[in-house]
N, C-alpha and C positions, 0 to 999 in steps of 0.2 A: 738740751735734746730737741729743739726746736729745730735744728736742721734737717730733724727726719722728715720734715713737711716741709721745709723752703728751701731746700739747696735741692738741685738735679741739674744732671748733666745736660737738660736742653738747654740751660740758660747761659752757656756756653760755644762760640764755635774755634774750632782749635785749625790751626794749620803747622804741616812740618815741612820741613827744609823748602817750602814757599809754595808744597800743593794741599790742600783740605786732608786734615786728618781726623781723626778719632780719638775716644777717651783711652781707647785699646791700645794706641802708640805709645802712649803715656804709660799705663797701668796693665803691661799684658797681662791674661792669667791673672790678675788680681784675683787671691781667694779670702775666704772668710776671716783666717790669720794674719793677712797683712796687715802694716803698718806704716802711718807716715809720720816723718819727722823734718823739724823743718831745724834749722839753727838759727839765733837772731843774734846780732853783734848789736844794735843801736833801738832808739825808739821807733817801736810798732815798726822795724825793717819786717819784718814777716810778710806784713800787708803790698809787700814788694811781689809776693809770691799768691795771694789771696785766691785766686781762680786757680791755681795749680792745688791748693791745699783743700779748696773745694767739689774739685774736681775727684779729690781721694773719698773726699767725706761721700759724695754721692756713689762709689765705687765700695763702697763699706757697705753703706746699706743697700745698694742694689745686688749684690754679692747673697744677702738673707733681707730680704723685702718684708719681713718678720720682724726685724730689726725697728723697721716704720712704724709699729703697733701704735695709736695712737696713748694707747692708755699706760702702756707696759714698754715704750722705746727704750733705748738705750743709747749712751755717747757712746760718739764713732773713736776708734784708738787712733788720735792724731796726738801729738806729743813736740811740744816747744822746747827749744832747748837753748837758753839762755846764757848768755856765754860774758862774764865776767862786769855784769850790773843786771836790772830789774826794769825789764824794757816793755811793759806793755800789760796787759791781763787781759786774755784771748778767751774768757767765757763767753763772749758773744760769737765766736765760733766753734760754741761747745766745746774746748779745749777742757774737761771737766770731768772729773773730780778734782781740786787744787795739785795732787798729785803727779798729773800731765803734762805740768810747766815743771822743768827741772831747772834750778841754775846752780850757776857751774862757774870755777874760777877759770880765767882765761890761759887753760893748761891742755895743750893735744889728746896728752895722753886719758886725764879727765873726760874730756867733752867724747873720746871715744867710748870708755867706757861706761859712760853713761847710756850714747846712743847702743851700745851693745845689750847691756842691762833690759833695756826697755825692745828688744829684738825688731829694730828697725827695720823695713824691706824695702823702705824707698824714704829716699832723705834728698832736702832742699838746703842750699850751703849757701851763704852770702858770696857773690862774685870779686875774687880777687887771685892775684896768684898763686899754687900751691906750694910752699916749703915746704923743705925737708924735714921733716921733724920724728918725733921718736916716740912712738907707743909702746905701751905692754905689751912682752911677751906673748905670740900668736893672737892678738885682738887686731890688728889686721887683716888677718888669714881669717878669724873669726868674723870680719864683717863682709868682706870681699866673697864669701860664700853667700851669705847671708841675702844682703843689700842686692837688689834686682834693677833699681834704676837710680842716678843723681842726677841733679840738674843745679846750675850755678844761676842763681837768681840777684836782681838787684833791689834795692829797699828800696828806690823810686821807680820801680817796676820795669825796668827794661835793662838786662844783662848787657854786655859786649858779644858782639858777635852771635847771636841769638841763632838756633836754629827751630823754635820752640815759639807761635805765638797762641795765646788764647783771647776771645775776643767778647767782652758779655754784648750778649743779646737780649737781657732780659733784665729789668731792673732789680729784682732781688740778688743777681751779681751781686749789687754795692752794698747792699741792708744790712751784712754784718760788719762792712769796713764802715760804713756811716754811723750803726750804733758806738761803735769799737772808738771811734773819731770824735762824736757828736752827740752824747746819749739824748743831751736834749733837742737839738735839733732836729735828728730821728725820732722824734715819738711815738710816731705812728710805726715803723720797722719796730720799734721795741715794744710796744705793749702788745705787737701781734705774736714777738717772740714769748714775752712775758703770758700771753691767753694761750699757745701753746704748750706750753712747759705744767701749766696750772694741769691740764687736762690726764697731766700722766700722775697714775695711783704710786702712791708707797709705800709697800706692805709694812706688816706688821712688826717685821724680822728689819727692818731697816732705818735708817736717818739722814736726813738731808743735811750735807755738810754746807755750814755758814760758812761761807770763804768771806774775810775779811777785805776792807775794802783796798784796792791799791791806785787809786784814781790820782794817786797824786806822784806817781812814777812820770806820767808825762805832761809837763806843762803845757798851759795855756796855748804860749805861742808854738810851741812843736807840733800839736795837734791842728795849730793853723795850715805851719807849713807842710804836716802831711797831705792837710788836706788840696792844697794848691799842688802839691805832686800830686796825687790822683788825678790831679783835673787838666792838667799837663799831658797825659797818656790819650787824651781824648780826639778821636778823627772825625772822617766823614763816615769811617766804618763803624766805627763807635769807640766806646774804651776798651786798651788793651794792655796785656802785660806780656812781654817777653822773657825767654829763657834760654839756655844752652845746656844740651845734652850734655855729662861728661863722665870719663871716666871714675870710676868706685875710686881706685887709686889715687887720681886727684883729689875724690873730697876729702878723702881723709889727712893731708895736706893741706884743708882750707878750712878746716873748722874752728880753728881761732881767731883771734883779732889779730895777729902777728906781731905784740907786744905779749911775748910768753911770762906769764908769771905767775908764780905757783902760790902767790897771795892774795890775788889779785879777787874781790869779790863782786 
């Protein structure tokens, strides 16, 4: 719950189709029930999309600025969705209660209904062609109401054909992709996460779930080379991640790995 005090939308500047935009472009009408979902096919690809995803979380709590209560916050409903392996553990972007990371064998109609289950209104897809493939029964029709924006993101941060870029301005941008990356080399991002978190009460009626550790999902050297992609995205503007608008139709089309297999875990 730490990003009720370190993520906001100034630390962000956005541009669309190459004039200055707004978080509004992105998240119109964002209300109090929305929801973001991202899909991940590989390790930490998410972090491909990291300022889009924060971008929501700051739209969650500015939505009920109540939400920020230092002592009584609450996790923003972002929601991972893990598509046929165990790619990352996103509690440093509050991704939290263990619950919010779903995975899922790498099957269409599965990873739909998952994203459905969890009433998705804005979902983040790995950037690749969409196939044809074959969902359940009206869960299509069931998201395509639903789902209010997708966007085709790349695990090294920058889509094909991008109409979408976000740019940090502010260096807690990186603090969760650096703890997420680095926990020791972040120390200072994480023990202000960790003094954060300390500060919120919990009542009497409740319990804090130990989530077990999963630090050993991405090795040594991945976690280098993500980190050398981060550092790669970097200009005279500063760092940045791009994305492409697209249609609902197509993501649901894109939410596999494109090797379909109904065992695959």
């Amino acid at each position: 719950m730490h990003t009720s005090q370190l993520v906001d939308r100034g630390h962000f500047r956005i541009s669309v189709d190459g004039s200055p935009g707004a978080r509004e472009d992105l998240f119109p009408e964002w209300g109090p029930l929305d929801r973001f979902g991202v899909v991940v096919h590989e390790a930490f690809g998410s972090i491909g999309c990291s300022y889009l995803l924060q971008l929501a979380i700051s739209s969650f709590y500015d939505v009920r600025p109540e939400r920020r209560n230092r002592t009584h916050p609450i996790y923003p409903d972002i929601f991972v969705f893990h598509v046929g392996g165990y790619f990352g553990d996103h509690t440093y972007f509050d991704v939290f209660p263990p619950r919010k990371e779903v995975f899922l064998p790498n099957n269409p109609a599965a990873i739909l209904n998952a994203v459905n289950d969890r009433g998705i209104t804005y979902l983040a897809v790995p950037d690749r062609l969409p196939d044809h493939v074959q969902h359940d029964y009206k869960e299509p029709q069931q998201a395509i109401d639903r789902i209010r924006g997708a966007w085709a993101y790349a695990a090294g941060g920058r889509a094909s054909s991008p109409n979408i870029e976000v740019t940090a301005i502010h260096e807690l941008a990186e603090a969760n992709t650096r703890i997420s990356l680095d926990p020791e080399g972040a120390e200072r991002e994480r023990r202000e996460a960790h003094r954060i978190t300390a500060e919120a009460v919990v009542p009497a009626d409740e319990i804090v779930q130990a989530a077990s550790s999963r630090a050993s999902e991405i090795s040594a050297d991945q976690r280098i080379e993500l980190q050398r992609r981060r550092a790669a995205l970097d200009s005279t503007q500063g760092r940045s991640e791009a994305y492409r608008r697209i249609p609902i139709r197509d993501a649901l089309g894109m939410l596999h790995r494109g090797l379909i297999s109904e065992v695959e875990h």
